[in-house]
C-alpha positions in Angstrom: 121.5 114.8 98.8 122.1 112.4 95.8 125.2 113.6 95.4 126.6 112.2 99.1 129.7 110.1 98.6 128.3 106.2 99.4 129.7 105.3 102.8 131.8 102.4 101.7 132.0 100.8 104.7 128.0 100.2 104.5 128.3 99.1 101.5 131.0 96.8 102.1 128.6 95.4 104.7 125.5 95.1 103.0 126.9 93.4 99.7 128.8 91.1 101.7 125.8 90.1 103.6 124.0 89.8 99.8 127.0 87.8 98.9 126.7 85.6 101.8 122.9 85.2 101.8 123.3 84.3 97.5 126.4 82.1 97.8 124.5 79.9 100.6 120.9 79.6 99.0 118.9 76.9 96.8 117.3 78.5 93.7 114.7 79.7 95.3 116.5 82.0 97.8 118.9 83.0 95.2 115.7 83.9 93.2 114.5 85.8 95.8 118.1 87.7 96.7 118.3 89.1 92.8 114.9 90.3 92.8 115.2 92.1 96.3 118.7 93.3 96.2 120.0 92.9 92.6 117.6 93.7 90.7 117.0 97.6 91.8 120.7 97.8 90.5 118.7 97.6 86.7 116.6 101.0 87.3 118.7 103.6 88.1 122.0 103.9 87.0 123.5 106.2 90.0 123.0 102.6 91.9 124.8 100.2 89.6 127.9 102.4 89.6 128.3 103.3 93.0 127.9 100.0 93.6 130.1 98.2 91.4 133.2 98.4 93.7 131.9 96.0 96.4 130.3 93.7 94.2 132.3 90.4 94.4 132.2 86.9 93.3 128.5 84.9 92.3 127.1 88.5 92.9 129.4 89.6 90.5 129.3 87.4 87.9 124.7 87.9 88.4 124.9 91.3 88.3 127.1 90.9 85.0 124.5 88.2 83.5 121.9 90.5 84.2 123.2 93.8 82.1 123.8 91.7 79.2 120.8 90.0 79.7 119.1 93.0 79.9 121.2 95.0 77.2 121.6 97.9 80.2 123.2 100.5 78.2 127.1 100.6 79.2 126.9 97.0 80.0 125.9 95.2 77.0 129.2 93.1 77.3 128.4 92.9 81.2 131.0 93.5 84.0 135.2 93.4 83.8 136.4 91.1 86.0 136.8 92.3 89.6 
């Protein structure tokens, strides 16, 4: 069941929405949208790649900030520009 291609289209959606919801928000709401929807992108690496293809833009460049930050291994140097 893990092994299920991601439906792109869904994920298309729901990162743009992420996008949308981050790119729009103070620092608290973008607080709120890493912690909800970013950060699970940290714990398991199946996530983080199958999503890196529709991340875009600020999500990006957070999700990038946050490998490095976090020294995730793979990422230490963060995300190549999309």
């Amino acid at each position: 069941m893990g092994d299920a291609e991601p439906d792109g289209d869904l994920l298309r959606r729901c990162f743009g929405f992420v996008e949308a919801s981050y790119a729009g928000a103070g620092e608290y709401r973008r607080g709120a949208v890493y912690f909800q929807a970013l950060e699970c992108l940290l714990e398991e690496g199946p996530y983080l790649e199958k999503a890196l293809p529709y991340l875009r833009g600020a999500v990006r460049e957070r999700v990038s900030r946050m490998l490095k930050h976090y020294a995730v291994e793979g990422y230490e140097r963060g995300l190549l520009p999309s």
